[in-house]
C-alpha positions in Angstrom: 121.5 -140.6 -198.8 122.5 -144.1 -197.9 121.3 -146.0 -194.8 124.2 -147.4 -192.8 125.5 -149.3 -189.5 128.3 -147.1 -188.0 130.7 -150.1 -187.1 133.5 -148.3 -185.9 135.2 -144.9 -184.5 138.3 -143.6 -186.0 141.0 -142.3 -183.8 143.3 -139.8 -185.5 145.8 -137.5 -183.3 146.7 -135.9 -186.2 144.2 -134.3 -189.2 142.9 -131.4 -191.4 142.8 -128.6 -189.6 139.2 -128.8 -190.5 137.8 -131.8 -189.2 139.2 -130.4 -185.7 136.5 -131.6 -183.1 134.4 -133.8 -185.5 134.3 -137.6 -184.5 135.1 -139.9 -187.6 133.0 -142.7 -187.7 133.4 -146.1 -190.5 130.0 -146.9 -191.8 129.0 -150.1 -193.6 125.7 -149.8 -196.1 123.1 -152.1 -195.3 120.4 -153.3 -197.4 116.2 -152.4 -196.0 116.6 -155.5 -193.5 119.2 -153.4 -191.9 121.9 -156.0 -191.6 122.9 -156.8 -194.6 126.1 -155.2 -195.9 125.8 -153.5 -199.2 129.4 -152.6 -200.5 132.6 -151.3 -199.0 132.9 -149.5 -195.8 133.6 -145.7 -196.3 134.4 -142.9 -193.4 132.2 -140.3 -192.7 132.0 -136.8 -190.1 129.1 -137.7 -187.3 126.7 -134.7 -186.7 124.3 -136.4 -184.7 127.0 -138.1 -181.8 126.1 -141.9 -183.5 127.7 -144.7 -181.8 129.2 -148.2 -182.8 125.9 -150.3 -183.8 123.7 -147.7 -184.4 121.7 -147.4 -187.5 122.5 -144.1 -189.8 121.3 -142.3 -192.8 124.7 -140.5 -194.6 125.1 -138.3 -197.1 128.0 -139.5 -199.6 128.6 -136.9 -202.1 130.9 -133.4 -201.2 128.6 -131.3 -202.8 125.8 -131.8 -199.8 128.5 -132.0 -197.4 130.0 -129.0 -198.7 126.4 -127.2 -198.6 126.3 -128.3 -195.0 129.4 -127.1 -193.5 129.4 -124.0 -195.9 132.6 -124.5 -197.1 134.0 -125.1 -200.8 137.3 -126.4 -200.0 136.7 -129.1 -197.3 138.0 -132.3 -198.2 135.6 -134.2 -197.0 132.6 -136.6 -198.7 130.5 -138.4 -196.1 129.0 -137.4 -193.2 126.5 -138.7 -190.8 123.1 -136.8 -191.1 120.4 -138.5 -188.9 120.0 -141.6 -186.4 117.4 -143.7 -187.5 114.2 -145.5 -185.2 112.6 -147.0 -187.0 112.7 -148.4 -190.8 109.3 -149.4 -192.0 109.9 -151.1 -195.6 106.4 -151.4 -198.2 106.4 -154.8 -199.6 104.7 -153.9 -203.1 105.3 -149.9 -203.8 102.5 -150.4 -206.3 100.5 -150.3 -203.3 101.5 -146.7 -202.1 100.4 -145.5 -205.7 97.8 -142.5 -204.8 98.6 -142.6 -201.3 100.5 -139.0 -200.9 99.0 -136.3 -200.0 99.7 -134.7 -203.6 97.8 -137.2 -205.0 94.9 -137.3 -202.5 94.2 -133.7 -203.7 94.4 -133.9 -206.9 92.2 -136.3 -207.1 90.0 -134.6 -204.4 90.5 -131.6 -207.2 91.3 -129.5 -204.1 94.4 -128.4 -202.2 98.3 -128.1 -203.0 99.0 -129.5 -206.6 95.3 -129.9 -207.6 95.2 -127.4 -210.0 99.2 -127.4 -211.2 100.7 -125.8 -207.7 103.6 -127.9 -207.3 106.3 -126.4 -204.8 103.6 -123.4 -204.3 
C-alpha cells in the first residue's frame, strides 16, 4: 500500500469497457508528514468516493487489484482502497518493540501465539 494525496480527477468520455462507472482519480505519494511528494504521480480507480486534497492509502500492484474486482483480465494497477484520518507516525520504532499484543502474550506465556499459535 502506498499513502497518497489524490490531487486530481480524470475525465475520460471514452474508456475500457471495464472501468465503466469508476471515477479515475491522479494520486501523488507523500512521505509520513503527509505533504511531501515521494515520486511520480500515477492514476488509480477510487472505491471509497475520495476527493481532490484528501489523504489516501492505494494499492499499486494488479494482482490485489485484480483480487479485488475478481477479475484476471482488467487492465488496471492502482486503486484507491481507504480514506485516511488520521496518521500517527512513532519516532523511534525501537520503542514499539514488545508492544503487540503477540508479544504481550508470549511474554505473559498466555494467549494467541504464546505457545507457537500463530494465525490460529
Amino acid at each position: 500500500m502506498r499513502l497518497c494525496r489524490v490531487t486530481g480527477d480524470v475525465v475520460s468520455t471514452v474508456k475500457n469497457g471495464k472501468f465503466q462507472g469508476q471515477r479515475i482519480l491522479c494520486c501523488q505519494p507523500v512521505d509520513l508528514d503527509c505533504r511531501t511528494p515521494l515520486g511520480s504521480s500515477f492514476l488509480a480507480v477510487d472505491l471509497v468516493q475520495a476527493g481532490v486534497g484528501d489523504l489516501v492509502l492505494t494499492i499499486t500492484e494488479g494482482g490485489g487489484v485484480r483480487i479485488h474486482f475478481q477479475d484476471d483480465q482488467i487492465p488496471l494497477a492502482s486503486v484507491v482502497t481507504a480514506q485516511v484520518d488520521e496518521l500517527e507516525v512513532v519516532p523511534d520504532e525501537a520503542a514499539l518493540e514488545g508492544q503487540s499484543c503477540l508479544e504481550r502474550a508470549r511474554a505473559e506465556g498466555s494467549g494467541a501465539g504464546a505457545r507457537g499459535e500463530e494465525g490460529a
